[in-house]
N, C-alpha and C positions, 0 to 999 in steps of 0.2 A: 504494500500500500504506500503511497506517495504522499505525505503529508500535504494537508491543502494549504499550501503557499508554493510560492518559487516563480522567479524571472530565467532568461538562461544564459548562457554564452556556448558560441558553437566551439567544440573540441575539433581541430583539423588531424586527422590522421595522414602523416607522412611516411611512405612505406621506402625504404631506401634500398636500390639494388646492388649486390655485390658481383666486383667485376667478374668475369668466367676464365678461367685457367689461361694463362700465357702459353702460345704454340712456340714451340722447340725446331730448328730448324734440327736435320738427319738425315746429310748427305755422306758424310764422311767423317771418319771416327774425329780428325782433326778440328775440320769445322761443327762435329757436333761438341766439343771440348770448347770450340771459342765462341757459340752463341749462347751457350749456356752458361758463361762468365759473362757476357752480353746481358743476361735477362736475368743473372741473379741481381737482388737490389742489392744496393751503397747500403752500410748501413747507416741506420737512424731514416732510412726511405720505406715508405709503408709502398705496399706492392701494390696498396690501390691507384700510386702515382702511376703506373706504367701503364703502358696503351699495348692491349695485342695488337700481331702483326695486320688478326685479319678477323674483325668480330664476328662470332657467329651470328644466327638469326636468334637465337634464345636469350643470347644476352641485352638483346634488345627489347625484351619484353620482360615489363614489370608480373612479379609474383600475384598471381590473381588474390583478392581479396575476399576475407572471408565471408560465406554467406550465413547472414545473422536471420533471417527474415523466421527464423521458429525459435528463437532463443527464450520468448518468453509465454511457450507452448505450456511447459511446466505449472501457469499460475491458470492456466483455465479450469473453470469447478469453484466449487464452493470450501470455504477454508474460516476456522474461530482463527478471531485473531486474540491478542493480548500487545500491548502496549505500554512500554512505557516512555512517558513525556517526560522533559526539562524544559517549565514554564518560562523558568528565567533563563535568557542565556547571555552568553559569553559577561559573566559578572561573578564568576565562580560559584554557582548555586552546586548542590549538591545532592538538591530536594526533585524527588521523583515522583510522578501522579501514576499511577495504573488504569488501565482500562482492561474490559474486556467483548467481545461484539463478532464480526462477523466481515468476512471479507469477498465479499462473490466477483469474480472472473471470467468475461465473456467473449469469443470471437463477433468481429463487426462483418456478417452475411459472407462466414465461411473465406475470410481474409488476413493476411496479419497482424492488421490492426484489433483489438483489444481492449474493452472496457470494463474499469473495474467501478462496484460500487460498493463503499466500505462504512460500516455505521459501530461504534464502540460507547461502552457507557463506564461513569465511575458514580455506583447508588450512594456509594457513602459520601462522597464528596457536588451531589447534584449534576454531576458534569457529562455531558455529551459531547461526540463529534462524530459527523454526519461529511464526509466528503466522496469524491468522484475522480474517475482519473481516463484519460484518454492514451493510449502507448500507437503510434505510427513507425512504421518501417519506411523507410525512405531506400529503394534495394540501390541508388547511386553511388551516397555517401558511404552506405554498408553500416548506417546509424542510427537507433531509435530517438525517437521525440517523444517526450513523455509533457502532456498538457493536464496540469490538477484543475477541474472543472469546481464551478461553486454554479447549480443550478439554482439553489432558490433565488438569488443574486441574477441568472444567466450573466456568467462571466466566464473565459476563458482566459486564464494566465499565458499571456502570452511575451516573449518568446517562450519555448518549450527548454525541457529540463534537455540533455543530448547528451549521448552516449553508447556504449557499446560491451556485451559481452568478450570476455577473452576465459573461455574454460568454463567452470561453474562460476565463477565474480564478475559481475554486471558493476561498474562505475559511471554513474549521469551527473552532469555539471552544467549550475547557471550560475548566473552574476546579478545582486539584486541590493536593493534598498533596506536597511535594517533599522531601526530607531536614530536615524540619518546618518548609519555608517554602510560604505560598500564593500560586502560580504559576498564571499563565494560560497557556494551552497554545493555540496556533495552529495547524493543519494548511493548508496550503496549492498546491492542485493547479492547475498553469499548464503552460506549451510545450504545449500537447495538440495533437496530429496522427494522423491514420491510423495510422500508424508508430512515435509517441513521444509520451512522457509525462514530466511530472515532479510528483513529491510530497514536499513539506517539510514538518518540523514546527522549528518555534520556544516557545522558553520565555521566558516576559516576568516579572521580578521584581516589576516596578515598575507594575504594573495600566496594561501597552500600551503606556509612555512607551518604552522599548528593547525588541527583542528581539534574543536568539541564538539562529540557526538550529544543529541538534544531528542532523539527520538528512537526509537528500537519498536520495530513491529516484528513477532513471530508469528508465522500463521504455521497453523497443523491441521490435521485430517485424518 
């Protein structure tokens, strides 16, 4: 579940290619002795300085990128959640509210798009929270957009949260307005199992150098 707030900042992923093996000339025992003192580097020269004689075709093509577009197949169905909040943040609290409520997870007409509608209560302390969340695959970028809806409001937080699975760890990132401080906001989805989930959001003051986590959602099944 994606807490209902957040602005975003788009994450650029830069895939970087490594050069493809240096060709050896091997004509003659002699000349293959002196092109391969040729094409050992100098030291202190990284061998990505050197150019082959003659690129291949594959070197010329970047590593396909990953396809993400069922990464967050896992959260479809119904799932308790529990919660816990940090009301106050970045002021060093320490003090934690509980919830507990219900998380439901829907495909949008059999697509990868995805909507969650998530309701949690705390009896002892009077307190609700009732939010909504929209997750898009964008198959270009190879990136989710994740939009926290507030329907009774009709509002969409917009720009979207952005980011991407690598393995079972999903990390999403915006940039937003905080009691007039500009904070980076982390969401963070890991433990995933058949059964179990977890989702964190952290607030960074300091553009990434620290964070405090402010929210913890497990869901189970």
């Amino acid at each position: 579940m994606q807490p209902p707030l957040g602005d975003a900042v788009d994450l650029v992923l830069v895939r970087l290619m490594k050069p493809s093996s240096i060709y050896l000339l091997a004509i003659l025992q002699l000349s293959l002795l002196s092109s391969t003192a040729q094409e050992s580097p100098a030291p202190g020269v990284s061998t990505s300085q050197q150019q082959p004689s003659q690129p291949s075709a594959a070197s010329a093509q970047a590593a396909p990128l990953r396809d993400g577009a069922h990464d967050f197949d896992f959260l479809i169905g119904n799932w308790k959640a529990h919660v816990r909040r940090l009301p106050d943040r970045l002021v060093g609290s320490s003090t934690w509210v509980e919830y507990d409520g219900i998380s439901n997870h829907k495909k949008i007409l059999d697509s990868n798009a995805n909507f969650e509608e998530f309701e949690v209560d705390n009896p002892e302390k009077h307190l609700h929270i009732k939010a909504q969340t929209l997750r898009l695959y964008n198959p270009d970028s190879h990136q989710w957009s994740i939009y926290p809806l507030d329907l009774d409001k009709g509002a969409l937080n917009l720009p979207p949260v952005v980011g991407q699975f690598v393995g079972n760890r999903g990390e999403f990132y915006d940039q937003e307005q905080y009691k007039v401080r500009s904070i980076l906001v982390r969401y963070v989805w890991l433990n995933i199992s058949p059964k179990s989930a977890r989702m964190e959001q952290s607030f960074s003051p300091d553009g990434g150098k620290t964070w405090e986590t402010n929210w913890i959602c497990e869901l189970a099944r």
